[in-house]
N, CA and C atoms of all chains as a GROMACS GRO file, in nm:
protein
  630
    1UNK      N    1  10.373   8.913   7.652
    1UNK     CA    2  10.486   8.984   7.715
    1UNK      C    3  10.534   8.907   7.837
    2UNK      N    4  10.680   8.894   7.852
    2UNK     CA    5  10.711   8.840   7.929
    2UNK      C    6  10.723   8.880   8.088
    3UNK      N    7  10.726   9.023   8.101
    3UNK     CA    8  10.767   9.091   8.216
    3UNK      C    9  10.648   9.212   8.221
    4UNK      N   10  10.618   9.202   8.346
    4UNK     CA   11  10.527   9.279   8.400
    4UNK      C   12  10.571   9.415   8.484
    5UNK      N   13  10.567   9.561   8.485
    5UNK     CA   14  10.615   9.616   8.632
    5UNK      C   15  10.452   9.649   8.677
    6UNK      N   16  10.461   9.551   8.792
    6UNK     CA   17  10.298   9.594   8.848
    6UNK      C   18  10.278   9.743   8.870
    7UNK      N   19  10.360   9.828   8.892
    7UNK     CA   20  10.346   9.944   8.972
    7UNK      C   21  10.272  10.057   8.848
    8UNK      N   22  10.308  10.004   8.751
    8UNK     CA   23  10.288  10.070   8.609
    8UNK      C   24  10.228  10.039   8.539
    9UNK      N   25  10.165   9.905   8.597
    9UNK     CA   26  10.097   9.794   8.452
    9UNK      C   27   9.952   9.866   8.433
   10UNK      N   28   9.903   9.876   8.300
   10UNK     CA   29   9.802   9.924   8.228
   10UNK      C   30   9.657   9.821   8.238
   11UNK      N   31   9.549   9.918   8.326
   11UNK     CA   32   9.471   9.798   8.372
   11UNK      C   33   9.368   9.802   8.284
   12UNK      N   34   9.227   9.699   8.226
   12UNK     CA   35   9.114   9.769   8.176
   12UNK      C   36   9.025   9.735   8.230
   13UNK      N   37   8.890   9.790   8.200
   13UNK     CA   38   8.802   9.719   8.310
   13UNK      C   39   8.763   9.566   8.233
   14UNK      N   40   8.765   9.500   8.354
   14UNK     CA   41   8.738   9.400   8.382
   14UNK      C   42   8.571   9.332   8.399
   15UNK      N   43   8.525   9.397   8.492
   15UNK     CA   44   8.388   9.379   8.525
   15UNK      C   45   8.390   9.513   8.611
   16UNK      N   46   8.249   9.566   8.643
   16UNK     CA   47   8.240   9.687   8.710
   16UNK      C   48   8.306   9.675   8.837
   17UNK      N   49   8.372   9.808   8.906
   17UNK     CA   50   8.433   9.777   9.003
   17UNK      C   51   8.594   9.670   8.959
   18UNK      N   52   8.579   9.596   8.871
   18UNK     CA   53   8.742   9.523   8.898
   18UNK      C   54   8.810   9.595   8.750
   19UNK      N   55   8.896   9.642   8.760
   19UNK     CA   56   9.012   9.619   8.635
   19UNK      C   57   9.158   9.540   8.633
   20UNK      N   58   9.160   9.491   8.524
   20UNK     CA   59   9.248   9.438   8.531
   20UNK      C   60   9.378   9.388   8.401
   21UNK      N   61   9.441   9.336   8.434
   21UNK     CA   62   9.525   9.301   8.309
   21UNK      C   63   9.551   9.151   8.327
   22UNK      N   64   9.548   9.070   8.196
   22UNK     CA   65   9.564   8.930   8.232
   22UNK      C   66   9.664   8.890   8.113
   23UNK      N   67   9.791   8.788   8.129
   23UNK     CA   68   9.831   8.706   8.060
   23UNK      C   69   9.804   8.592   8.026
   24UNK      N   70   9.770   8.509   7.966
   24UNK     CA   71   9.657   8.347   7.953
   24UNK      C   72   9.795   8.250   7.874
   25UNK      N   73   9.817   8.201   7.947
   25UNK     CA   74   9.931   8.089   7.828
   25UNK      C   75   9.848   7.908   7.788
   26UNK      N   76   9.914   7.862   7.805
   26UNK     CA   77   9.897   7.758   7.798
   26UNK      C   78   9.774   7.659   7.900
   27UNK      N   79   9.871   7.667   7.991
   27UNK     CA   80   9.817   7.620   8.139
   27UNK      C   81   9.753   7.725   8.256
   28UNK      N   82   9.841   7.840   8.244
   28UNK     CA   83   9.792   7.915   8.369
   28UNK      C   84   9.726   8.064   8.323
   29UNK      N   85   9.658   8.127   8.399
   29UNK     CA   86   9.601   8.238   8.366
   29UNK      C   87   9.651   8.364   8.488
   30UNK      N   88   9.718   8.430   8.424
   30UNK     CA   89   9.822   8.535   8.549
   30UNK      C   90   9.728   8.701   8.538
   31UNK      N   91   9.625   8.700   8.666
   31UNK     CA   92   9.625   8.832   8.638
   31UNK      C   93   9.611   8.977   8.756
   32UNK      N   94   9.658   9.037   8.649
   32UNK     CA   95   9.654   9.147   8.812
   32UNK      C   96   9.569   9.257   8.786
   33UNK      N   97   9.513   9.271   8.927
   33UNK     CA   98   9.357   9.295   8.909
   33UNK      C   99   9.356   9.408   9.027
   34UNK      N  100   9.257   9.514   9.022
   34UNK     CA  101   9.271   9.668   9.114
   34UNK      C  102   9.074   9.613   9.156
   35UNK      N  103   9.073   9.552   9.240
   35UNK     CA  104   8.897   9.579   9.251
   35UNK      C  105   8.882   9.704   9.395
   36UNK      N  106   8.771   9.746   9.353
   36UNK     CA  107   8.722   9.857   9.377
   36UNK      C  108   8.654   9.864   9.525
   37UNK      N  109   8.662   9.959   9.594
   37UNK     CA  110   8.608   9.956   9.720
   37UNK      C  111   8.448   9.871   9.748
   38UNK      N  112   8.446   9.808   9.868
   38UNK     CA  113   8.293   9.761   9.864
   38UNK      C  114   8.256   9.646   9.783
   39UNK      N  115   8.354   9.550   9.728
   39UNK     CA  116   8.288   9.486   9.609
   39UNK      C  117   8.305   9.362   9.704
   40UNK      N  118   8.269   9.217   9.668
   40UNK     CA  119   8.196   9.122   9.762
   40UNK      C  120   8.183   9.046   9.651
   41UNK      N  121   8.248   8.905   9.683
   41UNK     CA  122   8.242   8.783   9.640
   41UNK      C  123   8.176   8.709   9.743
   42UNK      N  124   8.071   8.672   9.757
   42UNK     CA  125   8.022   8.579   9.866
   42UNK      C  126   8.058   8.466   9.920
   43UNK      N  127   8.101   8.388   9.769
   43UNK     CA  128   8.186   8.247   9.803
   43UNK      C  129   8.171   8.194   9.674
   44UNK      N  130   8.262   8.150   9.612
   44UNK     CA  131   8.191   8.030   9.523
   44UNK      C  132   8.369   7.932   9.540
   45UNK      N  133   8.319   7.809   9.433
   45UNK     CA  134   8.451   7.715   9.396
   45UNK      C  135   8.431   7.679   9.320
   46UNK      N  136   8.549   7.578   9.274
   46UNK     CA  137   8.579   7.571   9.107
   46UNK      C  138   8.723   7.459   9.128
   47UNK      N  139   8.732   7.352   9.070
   47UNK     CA  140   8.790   7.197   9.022
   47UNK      C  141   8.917   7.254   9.013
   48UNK      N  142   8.984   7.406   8.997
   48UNK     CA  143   9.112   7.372   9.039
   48UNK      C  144   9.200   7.448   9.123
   49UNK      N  145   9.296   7.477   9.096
   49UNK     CA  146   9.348   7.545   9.215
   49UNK      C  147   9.394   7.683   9.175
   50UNK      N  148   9.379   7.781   9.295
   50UNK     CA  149   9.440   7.942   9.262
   50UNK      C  150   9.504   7.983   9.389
   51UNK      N  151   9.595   8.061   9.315
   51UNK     CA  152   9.708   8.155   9.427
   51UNK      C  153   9.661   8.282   9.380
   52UNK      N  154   9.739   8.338   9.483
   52UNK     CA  155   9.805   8.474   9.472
   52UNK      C  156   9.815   8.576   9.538
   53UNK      N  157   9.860   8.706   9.588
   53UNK     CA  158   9.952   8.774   9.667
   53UNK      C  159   9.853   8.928   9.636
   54UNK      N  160   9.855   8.974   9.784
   54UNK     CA  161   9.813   9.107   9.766
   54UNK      C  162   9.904   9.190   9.757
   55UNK      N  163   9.875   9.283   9.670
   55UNK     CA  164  10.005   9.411   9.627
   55UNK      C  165   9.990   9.524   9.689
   56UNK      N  166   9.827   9.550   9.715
   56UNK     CA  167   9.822   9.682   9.797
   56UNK      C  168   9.661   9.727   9.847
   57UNK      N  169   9.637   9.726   9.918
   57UNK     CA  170   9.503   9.744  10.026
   57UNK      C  171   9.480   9.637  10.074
   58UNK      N  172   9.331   9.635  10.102
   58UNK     CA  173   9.336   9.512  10.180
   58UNK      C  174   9.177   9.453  10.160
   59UNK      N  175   9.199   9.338  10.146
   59UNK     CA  176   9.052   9.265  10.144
   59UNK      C  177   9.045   9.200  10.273
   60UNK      N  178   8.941   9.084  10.321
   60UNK     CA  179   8.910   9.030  10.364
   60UNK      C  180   8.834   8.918  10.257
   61UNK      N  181   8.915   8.802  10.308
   61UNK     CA  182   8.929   8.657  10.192
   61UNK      C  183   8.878   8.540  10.302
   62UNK      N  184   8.787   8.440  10.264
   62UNK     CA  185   8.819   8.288  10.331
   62UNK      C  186   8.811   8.192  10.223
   63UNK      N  187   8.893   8.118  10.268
   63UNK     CA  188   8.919   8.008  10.232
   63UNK      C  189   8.838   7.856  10.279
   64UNK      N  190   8.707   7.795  10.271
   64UNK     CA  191   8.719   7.698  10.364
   64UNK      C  192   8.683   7.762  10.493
   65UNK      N  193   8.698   7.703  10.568
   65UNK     CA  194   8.675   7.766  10.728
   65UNK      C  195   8.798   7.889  10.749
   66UNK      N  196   8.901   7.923  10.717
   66UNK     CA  197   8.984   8.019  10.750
   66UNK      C  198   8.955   8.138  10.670
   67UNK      N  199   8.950   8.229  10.729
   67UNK     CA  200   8.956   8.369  10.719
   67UNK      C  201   9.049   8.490  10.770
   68UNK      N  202   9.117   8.582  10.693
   68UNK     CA  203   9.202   8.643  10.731
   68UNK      C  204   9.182   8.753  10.614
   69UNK      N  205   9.226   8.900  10.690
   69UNK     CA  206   9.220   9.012  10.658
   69UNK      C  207   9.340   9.048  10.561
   70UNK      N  208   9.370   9.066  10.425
   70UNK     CA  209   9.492   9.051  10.412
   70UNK      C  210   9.564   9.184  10.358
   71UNK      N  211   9.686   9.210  10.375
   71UNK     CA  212   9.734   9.302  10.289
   71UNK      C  213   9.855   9.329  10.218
   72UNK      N  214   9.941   9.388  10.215
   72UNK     CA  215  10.057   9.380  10.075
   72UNK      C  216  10.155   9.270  10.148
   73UNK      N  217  10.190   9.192  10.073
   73UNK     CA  218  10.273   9.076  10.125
   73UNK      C  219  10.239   8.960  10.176
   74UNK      N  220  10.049   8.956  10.169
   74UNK     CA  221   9.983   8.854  10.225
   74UNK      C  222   9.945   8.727  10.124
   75UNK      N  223   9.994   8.601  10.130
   75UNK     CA  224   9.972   8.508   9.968
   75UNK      C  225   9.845   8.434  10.041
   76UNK      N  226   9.749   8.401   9.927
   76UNK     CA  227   9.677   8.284   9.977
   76UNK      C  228   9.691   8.173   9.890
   77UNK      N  229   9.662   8.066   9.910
   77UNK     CA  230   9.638   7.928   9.819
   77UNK      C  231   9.495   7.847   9.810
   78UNK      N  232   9.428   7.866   9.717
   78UNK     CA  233   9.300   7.808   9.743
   78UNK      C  234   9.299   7.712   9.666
   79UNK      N  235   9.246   7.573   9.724
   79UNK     CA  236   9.311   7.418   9.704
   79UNK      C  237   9.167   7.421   9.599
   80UNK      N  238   9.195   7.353   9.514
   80UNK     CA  239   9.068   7.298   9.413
   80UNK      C  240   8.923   7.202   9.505
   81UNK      N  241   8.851   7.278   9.463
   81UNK     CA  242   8.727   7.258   9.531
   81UNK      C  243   8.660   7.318   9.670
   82UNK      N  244   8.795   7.398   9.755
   82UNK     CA  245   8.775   7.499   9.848
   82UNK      C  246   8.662   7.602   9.827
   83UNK      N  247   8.534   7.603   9.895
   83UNK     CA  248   8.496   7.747   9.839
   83UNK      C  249   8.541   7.863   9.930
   84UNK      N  250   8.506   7.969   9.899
   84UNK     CA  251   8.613   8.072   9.892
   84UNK      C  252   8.549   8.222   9.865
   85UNK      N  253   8.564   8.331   9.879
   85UNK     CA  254   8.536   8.460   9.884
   85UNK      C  255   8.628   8.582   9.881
   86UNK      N  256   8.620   8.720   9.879
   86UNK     CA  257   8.653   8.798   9.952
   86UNK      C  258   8.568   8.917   9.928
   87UNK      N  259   8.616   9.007  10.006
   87UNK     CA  260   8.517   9.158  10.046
   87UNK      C  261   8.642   9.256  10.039
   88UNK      N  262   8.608   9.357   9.950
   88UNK     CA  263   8.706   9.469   9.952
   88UNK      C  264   8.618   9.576  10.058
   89UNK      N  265   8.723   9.647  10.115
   89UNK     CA  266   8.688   9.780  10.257
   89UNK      C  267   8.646   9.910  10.158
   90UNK      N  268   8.720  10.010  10.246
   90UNK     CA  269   8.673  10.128  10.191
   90UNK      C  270   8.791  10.160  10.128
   91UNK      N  271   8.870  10.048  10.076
   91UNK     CA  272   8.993  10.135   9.929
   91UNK      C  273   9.011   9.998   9.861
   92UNK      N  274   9.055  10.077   9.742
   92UNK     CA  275   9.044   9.962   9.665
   92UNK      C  276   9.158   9.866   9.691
   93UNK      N  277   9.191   9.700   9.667
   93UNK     CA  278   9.322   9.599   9.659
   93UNK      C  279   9.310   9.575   9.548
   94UNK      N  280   9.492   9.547   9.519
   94UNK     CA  281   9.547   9.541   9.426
   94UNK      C  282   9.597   9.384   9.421
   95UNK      N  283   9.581   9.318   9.343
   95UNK     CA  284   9.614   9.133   9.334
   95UNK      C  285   9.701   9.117   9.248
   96UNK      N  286   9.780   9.022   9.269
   96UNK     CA  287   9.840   8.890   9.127
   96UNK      C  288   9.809   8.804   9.224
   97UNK      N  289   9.694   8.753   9.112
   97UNK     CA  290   9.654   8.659   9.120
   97UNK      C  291   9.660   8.520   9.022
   98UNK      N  292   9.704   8.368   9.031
   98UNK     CA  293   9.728   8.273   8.950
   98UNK      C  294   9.586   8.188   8.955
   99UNK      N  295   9.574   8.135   8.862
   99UNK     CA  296   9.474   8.022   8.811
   99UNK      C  297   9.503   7.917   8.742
  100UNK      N  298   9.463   7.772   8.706
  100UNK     CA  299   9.461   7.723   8.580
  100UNK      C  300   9.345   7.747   8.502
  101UNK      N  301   9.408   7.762   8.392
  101UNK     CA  302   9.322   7.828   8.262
  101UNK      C  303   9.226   7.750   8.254
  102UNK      N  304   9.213   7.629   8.251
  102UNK     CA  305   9.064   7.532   8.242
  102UNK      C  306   9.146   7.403   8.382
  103UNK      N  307   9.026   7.347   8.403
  103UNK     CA  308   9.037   7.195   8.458
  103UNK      C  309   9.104   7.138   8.446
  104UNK      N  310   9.167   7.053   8.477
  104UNK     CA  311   9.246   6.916   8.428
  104UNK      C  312   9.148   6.823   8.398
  105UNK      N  313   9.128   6.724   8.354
  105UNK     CA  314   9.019   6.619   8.300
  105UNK      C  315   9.067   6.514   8.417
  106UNK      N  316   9.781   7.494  10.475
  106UNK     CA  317   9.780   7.629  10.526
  106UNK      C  318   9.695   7.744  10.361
  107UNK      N  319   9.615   7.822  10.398
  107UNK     CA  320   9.531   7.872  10.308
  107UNK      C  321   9.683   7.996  10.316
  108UNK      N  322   9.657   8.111  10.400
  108UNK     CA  323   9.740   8.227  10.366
  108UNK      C  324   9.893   8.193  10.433
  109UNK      N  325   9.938   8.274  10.396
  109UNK     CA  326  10.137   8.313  10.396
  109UNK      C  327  10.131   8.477  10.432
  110UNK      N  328  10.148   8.500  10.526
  110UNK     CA  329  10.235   8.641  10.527
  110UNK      C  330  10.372   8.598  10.446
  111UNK      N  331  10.408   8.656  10.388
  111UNK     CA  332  10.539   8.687  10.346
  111UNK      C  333  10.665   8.751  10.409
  112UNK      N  334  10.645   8.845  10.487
  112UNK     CA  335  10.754   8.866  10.548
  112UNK      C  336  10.780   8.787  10.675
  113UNK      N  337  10.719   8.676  10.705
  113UNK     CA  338  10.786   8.641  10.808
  113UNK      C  339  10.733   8.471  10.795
  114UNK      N  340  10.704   8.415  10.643
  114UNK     CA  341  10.722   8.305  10.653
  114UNK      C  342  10.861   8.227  10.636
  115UNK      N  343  10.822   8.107  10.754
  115UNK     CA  344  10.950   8.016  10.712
  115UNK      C  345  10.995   7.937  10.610
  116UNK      N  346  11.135   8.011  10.601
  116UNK     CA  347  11.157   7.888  10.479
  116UNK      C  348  11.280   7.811  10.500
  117UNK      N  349  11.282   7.698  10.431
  117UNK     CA  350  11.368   7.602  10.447
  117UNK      C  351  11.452   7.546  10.334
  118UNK      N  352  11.552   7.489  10.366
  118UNK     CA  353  11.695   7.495  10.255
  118UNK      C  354  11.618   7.382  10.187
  119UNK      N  355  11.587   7.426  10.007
  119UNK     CA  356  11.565   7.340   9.974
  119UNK      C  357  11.683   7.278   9.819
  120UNK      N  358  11.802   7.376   9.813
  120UNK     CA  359  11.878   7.322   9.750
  120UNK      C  360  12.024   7.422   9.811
  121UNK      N  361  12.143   7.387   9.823
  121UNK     CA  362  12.244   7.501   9.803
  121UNK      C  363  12.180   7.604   9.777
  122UNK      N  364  12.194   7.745   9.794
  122UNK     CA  365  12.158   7.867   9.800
  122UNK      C  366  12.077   7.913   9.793
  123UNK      N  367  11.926   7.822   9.832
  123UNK     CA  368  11.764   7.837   9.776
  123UNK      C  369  11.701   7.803   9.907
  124UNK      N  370  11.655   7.923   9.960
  124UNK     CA  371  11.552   7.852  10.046
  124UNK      C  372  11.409   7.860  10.014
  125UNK      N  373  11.314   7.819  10.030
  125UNK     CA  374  11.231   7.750   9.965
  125UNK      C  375  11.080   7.745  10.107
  126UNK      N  376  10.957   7.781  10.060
  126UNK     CA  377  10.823   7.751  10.154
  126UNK      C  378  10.782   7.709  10.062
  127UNK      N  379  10.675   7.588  10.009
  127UNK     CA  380  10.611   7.535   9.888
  127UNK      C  381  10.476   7.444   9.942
  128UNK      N  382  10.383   7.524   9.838
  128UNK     CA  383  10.265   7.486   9.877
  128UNK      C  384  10.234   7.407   9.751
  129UNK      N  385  10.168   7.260   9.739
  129UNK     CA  386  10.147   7.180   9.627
  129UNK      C  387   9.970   7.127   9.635
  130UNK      N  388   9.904   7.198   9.548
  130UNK     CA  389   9.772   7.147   9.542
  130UNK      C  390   9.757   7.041   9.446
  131UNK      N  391   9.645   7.059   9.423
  131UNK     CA  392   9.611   6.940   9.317
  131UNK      C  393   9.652   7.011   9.170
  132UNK      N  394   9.720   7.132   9.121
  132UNK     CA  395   9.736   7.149   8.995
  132UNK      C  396   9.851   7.263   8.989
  133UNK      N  397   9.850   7.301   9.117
  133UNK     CA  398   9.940   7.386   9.135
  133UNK      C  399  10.058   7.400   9.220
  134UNK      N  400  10.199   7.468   9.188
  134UNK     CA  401  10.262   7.481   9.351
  134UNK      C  402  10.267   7.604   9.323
  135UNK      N  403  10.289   7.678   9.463
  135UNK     CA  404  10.316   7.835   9.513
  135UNK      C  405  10.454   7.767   9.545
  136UNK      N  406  10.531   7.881   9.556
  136UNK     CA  407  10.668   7.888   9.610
  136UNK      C  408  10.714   7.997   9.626
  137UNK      N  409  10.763   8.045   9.773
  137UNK     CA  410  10.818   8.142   9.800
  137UNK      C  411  10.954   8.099   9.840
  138UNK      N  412  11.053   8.174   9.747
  138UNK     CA  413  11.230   8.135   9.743
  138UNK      C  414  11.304   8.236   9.806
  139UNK      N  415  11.381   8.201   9.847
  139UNK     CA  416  11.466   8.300   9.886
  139UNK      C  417  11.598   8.252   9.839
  140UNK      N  418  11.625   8.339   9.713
  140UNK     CA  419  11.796   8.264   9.628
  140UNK      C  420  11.883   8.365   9.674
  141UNK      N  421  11.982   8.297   9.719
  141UNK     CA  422  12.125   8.362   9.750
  141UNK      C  423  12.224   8.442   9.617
  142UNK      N  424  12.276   8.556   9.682
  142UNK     CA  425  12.380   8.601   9.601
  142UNK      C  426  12.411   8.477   9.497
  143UNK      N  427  12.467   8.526   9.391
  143UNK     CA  428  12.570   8.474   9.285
  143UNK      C  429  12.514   8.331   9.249
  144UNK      N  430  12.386   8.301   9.302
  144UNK     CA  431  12.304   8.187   9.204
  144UNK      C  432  12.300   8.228   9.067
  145UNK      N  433  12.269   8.105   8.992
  145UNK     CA  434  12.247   8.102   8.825
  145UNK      C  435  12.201   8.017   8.785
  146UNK      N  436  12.077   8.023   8.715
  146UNK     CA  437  12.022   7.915   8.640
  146UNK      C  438  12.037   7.923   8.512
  147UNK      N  439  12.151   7.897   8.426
  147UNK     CA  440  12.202   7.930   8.279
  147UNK      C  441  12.059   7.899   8.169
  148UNK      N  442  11.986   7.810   8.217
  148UNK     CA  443  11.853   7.792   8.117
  148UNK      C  444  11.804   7.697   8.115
  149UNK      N  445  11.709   7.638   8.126
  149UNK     CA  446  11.626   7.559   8.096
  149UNK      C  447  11.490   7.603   8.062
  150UNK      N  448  11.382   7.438   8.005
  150UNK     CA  449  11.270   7.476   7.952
  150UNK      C  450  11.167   7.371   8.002
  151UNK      N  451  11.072   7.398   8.033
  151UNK     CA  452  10.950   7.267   8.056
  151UNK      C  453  10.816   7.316   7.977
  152UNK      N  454  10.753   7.206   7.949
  152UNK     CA  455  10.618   7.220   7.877
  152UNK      C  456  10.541   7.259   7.950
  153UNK      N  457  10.542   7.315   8.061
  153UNK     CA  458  10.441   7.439   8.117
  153UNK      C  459  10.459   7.566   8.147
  154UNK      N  460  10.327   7.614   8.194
  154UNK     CA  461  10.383   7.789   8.237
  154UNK      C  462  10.420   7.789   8.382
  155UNK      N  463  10.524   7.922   8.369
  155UNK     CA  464  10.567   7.943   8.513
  155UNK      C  465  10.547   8.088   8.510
  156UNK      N  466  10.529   8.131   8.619
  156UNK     CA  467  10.488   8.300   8.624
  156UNK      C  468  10.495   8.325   8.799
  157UNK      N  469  10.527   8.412   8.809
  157UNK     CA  470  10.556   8.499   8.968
  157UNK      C  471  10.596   8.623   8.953
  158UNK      N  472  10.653   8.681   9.080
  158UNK     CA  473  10.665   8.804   9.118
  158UNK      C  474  10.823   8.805   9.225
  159UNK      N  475  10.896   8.925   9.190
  159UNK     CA  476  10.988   8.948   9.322
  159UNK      C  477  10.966   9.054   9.384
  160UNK      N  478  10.944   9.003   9.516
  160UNK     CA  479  10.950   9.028   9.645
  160UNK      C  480  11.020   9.109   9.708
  161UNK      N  481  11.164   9.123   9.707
  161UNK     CA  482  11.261   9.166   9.726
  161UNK      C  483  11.394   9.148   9.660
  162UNK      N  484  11.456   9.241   9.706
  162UNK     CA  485  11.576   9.240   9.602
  162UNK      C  486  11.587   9.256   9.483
  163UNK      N  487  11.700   9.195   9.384
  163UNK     CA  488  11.707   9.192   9.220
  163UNK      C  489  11.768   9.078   9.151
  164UNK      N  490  11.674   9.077   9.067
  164UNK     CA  491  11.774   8.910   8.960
  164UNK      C  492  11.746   8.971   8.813
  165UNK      N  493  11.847   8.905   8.731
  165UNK     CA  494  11.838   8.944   8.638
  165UNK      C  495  11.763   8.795   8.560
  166UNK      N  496  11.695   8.774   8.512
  166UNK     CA  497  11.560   8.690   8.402
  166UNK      C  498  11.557   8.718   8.224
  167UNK      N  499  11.601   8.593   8.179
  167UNK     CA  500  11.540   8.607   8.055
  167UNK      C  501  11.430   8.478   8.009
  168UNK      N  502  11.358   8.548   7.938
  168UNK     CA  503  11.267   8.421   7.912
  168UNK      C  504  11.275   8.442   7.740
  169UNK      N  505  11.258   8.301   7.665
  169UNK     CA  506  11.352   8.368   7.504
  169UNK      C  507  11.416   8.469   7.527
  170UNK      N  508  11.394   8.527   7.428
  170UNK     CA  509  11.496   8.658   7.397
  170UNK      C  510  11.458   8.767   7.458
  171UNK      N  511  11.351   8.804   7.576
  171UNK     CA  512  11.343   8.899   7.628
  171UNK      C  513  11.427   8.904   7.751
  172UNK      N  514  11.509   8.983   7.787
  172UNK     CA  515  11.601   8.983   7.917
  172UNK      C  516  11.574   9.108   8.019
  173UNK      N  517  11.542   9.109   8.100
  173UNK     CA  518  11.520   9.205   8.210
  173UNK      C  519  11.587   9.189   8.337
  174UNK      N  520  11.612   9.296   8.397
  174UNK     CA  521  11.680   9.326   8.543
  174UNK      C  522  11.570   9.334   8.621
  175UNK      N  523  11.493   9.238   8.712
  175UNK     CA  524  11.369   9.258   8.782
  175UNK      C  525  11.385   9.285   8.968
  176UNK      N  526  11.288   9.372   9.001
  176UNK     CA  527  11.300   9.363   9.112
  176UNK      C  528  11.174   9.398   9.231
  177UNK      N  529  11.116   9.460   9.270
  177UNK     CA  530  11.017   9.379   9.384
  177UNK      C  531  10.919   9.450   9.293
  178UNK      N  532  10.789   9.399   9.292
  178UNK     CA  533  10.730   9.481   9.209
  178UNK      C  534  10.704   9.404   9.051
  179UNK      N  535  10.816   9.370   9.030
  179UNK     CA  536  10.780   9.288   8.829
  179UNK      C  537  10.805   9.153   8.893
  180UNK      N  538  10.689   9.147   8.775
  180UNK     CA  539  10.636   9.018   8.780
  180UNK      C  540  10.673   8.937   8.653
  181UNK      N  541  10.691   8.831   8.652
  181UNK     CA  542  10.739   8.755   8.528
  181UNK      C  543  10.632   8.606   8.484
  182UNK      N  544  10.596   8.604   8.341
  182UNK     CA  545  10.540   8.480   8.274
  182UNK      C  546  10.601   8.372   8.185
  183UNK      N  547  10.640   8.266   8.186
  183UNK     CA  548  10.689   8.200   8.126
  183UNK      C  549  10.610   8.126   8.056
  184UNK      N  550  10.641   8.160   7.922
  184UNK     CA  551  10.545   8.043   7.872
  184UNK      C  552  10.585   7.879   7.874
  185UNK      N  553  10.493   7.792   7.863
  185UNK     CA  554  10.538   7.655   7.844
  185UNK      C  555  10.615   7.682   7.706
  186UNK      N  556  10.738   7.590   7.716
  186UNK     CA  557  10.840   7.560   7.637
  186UNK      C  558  10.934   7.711   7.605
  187UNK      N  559  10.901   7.785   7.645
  187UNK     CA  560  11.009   7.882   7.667
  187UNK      C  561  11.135   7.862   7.748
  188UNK      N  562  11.223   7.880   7.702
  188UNK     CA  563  11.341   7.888   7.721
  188UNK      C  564  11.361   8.014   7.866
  189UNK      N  565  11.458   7.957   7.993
  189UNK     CA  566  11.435   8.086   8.078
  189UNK      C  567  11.570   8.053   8.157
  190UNK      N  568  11.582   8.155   8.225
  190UNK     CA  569  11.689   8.149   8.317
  190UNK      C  570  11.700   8.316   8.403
  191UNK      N  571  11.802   8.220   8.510
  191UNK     CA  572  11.790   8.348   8.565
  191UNK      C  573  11.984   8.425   8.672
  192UNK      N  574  11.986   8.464   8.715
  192UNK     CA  575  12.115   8.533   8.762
  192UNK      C  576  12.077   8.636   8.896
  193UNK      N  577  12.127   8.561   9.026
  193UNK     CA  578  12.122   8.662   9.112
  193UNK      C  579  12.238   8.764   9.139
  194UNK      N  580  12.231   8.851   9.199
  194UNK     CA  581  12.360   8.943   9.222
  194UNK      C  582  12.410   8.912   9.351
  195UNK      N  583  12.468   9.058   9.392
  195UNK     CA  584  12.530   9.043   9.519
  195UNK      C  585  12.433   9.020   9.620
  196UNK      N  586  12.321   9.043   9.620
  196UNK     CA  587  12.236   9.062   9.711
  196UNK      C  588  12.114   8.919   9.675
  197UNK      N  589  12.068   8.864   9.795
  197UNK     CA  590  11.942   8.765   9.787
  197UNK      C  591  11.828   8.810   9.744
  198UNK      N  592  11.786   8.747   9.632
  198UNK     CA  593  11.627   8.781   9.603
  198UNK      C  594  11.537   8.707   9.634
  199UNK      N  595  11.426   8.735   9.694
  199UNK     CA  596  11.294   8.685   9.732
  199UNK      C  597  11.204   8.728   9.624
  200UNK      N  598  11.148   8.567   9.564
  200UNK     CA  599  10.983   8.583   9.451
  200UNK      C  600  10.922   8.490   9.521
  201UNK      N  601  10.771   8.515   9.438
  201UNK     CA  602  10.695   8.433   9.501
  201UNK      C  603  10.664   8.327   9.348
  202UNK      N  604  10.641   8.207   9.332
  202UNK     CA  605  10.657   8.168   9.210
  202UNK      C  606  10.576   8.049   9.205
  203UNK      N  607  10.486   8.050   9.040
  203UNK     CA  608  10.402   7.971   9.033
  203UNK      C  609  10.400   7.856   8.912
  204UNK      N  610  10.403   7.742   8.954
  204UNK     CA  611  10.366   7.694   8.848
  204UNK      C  612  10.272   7.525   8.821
  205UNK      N  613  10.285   7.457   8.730
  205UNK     CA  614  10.218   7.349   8.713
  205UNK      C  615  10.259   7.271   8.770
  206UNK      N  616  10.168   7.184   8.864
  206UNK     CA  617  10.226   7.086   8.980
  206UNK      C  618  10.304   6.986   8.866
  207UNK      N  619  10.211   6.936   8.708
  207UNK     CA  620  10.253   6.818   8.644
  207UNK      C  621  10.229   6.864   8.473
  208UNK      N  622  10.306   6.870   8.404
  208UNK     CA  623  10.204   6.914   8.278
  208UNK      C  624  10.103   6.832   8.240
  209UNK      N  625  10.056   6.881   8.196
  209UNK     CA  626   9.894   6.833   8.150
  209UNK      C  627   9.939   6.722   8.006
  210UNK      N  628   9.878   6.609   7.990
  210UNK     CA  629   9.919   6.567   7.879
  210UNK      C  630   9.804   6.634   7.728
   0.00000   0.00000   0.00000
């Protein structure tokens, strides 16, 4: 499908705590994702690069040495090989978030 | 720069009626546009995916044969080699927009 309305889009679970909906094409992997209060990425990284924009609550994300609290209207860019995290509060955030689907060689 | 607020990043003229913030990693660019009234991109196609979100305002988007009136909130996927284009109105739309820094061979 070509067009998304986030406000409406149909999520499933994902992993406990995250649901989500994903489009996978070719190159990129587009998905928008509701994770759940309390949930905690510690850090990891990965060979390529990811965006993407908070839609609604708020995490706390770093990038690398920068860290910032973010919320609807907030984009990040995490450069390939950056490691990286975030921590959801006490409500859940809402993401579109971008990836490439595998590595480049 | 890791994050972007959105409402109050700068952007800069990067063609006639496009202003433009662009972040270029190693596989990816982010781009946050800001297209003026009565722009038109009648169509084109590239061998990768493109996918984003608007921000503000409204444009009208088709990618093949699906055509939609989008506005803050929908999000759009392009597949590689899809056919797309787009039409602003009276009013400037702001997306945030992603795609392949290079296609992949």
């Amino acid at each position: 499908m070509g067009f998304w309305t986030l406000d409406n889009v149909q999520l499933a679970e994902f992993r406990p705590g995250i649901k989500s909906k994903v489009e996978i094409g070719n190159d990129l992997i587009m998905a928008c994702m509701e994770i759940g209060p309390g949930q905690e990425d510690a850090g990891h990284e990965h060979d390529f690069d990811q965006c993407g924009l908070v839609l609604d609550g708020q995490m706390e994300m770093f990038i690398g040495q920068e860290q910032k609290k973010l919320g609807p209207g907030d984009a990040y860019f995490i450069p390939a090989g950056q490691r990286h995290g975030y921590k959801t509060l006490d409500q859940p955030a809402k993401v579109l978030d971008v990836s490439l689907k595998a590595p480049r060689s």
